[in-house]
Structure formats: structure tokens, C-alpha cells
C-alpha positions in Angstrom: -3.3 13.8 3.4 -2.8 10.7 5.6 0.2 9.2 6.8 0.9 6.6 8.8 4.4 6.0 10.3 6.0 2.8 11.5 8.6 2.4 14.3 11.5 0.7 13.2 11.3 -2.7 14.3 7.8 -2.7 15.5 5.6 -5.3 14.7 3.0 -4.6 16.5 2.6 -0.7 15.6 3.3 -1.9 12.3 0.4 -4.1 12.4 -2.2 -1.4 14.0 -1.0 1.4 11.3 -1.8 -1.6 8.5 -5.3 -1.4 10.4 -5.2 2.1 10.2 -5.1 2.3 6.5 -7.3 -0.1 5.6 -9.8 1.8 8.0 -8.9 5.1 6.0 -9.2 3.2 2.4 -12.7 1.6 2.8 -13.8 5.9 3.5 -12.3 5.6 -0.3 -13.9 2.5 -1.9 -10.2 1.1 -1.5 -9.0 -2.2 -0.4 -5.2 -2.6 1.9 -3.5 -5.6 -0.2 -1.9 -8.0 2.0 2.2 -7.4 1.8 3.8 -4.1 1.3 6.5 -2.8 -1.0 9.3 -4.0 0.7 7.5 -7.2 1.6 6.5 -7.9 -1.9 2.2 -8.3 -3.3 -0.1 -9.0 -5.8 -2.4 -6.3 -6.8 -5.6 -8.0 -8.2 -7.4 -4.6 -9.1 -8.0 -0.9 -9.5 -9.3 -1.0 -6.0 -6.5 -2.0 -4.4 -3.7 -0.2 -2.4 -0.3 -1.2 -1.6 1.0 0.3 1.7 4.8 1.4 1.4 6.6 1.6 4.7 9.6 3.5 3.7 7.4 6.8 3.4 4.0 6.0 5.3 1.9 5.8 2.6 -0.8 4.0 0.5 -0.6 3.6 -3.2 -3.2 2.5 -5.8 -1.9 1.4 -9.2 -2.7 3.6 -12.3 -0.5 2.2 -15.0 -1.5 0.4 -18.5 -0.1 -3.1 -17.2 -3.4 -5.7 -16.9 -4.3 -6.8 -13.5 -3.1 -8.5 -11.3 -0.1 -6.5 -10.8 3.0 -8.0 -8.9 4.7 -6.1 -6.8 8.6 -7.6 -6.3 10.0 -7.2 -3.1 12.0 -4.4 -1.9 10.7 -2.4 -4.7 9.3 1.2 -5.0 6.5 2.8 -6.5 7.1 4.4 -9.5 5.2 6.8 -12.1 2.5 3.8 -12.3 1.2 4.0 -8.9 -0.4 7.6 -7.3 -0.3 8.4 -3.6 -4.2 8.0 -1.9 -4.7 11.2 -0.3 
């Protein structure tokens, strides 16, 4: 299982483990959405993954709600999203 961590109050590591992920994703036919949990997104599709920074990981939205999916800021992911592992 990947994770990546993030430094509190690094940018720039922040930044390079966003490059990470998208890196690991495309080994998964995955895309890294721009914006994170806590920053707030827009998921357009099943192919997308949202990177939360409170645990490390990626998610990718499973739920019944139609695409695009938006993502409100500071907000968690919830029985609707899986982990990418």
C-alpha cells in the first residue's frame, strides 16, 4: 500500500509527494485531481483520485452520485470513496 506523507508546512515536499502520486496512479489507469480534501475539488470521473493530506493517501470515488463530484473543502472521505492501494 502506498503512502505518501507531507511535512507540516511544506510546500515544496507537498508538491513533490502530489508528483509522487500521480506517478504511482498512472501504474493504475488513475488520474491525481488538482486540489485535495482539505483544499477542496471537482472529480470529473471514475478515473480520478483525490489526494487527502490528513492520512497520506489517494482516494477514487465509488458512490452512486453522477460525475462530476465536488469535493467541499476541509472535508473527508467517507463510505463513497475507497483508498487506491
Amino acid at each position: 500500500m502506498a503512502k505518501v506523507t507531507r511535512p507540516a508546512g511544506s510546500t515544496s515536499d507537498y508538491i513533490s509527494n502530489k508528483a509522487i502520486w500521480s506517478l504511482l496512479l498512472q501504474t493504475k489507469s488513475l488520474t491525481l485531481a488538482s486540489g485535495s480534501f482539505s483544499e477542496g475539488s471537482s472529480v470529473a470521473s471514475a478515473t480520478v483520485a483525490l489526494l487527502n493530506t490528513q492520512d497520506g493517501y489517494c482516494y477514487k470515488y465509488t458512490g452512486a452520485a453522477p460525475f462530476p463530484v465536488v469535493v467541499d473543502v476541509g472535508s473527508l472521505p467517507d463510505s463513497n470513496w475507497t483508498k487506491v492501494v
